[in-house]
C-alpha positions in Angstrom: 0.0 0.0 0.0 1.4 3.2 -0.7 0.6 6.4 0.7 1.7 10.2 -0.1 4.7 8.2 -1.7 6.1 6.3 1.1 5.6 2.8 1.4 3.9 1.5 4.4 4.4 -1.8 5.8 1.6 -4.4 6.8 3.7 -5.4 9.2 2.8 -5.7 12.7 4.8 -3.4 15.4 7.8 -5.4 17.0 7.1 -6.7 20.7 9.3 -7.6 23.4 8.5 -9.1 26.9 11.0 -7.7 29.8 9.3 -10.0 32.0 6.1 -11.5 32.8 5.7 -12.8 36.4 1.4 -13.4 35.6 -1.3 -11.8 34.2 -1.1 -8.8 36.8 2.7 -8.5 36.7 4.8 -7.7 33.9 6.2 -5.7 31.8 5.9 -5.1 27.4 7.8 -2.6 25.2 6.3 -2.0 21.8 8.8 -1.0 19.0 6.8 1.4 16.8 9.4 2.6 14.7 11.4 5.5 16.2 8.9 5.5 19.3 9.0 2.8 21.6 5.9 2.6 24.1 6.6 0.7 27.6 3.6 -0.7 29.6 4.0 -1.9 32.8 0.9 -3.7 34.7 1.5 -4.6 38.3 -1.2 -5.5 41.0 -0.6 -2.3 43.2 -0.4 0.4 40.5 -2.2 -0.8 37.4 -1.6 -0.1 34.1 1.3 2.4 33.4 2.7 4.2 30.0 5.6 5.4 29.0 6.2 6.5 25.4 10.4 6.7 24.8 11.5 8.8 20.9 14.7 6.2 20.9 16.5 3.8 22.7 18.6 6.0 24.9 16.1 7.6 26.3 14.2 3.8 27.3 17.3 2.2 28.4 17.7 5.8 30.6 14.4 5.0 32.7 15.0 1.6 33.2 18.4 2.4 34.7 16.2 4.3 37.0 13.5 2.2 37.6 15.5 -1.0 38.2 18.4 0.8 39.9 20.5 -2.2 41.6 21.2 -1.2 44.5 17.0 -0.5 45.1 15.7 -3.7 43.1 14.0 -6.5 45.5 15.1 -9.6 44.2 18.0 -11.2 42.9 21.2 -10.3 40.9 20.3 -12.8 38.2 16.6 -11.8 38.1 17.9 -7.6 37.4 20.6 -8.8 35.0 17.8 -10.9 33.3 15.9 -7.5 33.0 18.6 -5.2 32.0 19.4 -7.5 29.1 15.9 -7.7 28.1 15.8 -4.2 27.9 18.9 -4.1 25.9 18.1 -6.9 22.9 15.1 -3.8 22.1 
């Protein structure tokens, strides 16, 4: 399909799970070209946003929100979500 002379792909935006503890818990980032959209559903807070314009600025909040030395749980289980956030 083309539109205004660009082509525009059929193709579905690019997901990524950072984790998924259950239905209540987890995290999703949506790559949608240049803007990446982070949802984060957890039993306490509900249903959270964040829309990132490029990587830098994503892998910036996560460094804040999963800072090491205030994450409750293991070292394996924040390395395991810092990578994830880094294959986006």
């Amino acid at each position: 399909m083309q539109k205004r002379g660009k082509q525009v792909s059929n193709q579905p935006f690019k997901k990524h799970v950072i984790y998924k503890k259950d239905k209540w818990n987890m995290l999703n980032v949506e790559v949608q070209g240049s803007k990446i959209v982070l949802t984060e559903i957890t039993d306490q807070w509900g249903e959270e946003c964040h829309t990132f314009i490029g990587r830098p600025a994503m892998l910036h909040w996560a460094s804040e929100r999963f800072a090491k030395d205030k994450f409750q749980g293991t070292d394996e289980e924040w390395q395991a979500i810092m990578d994830a956030f880094k294959e986006v």
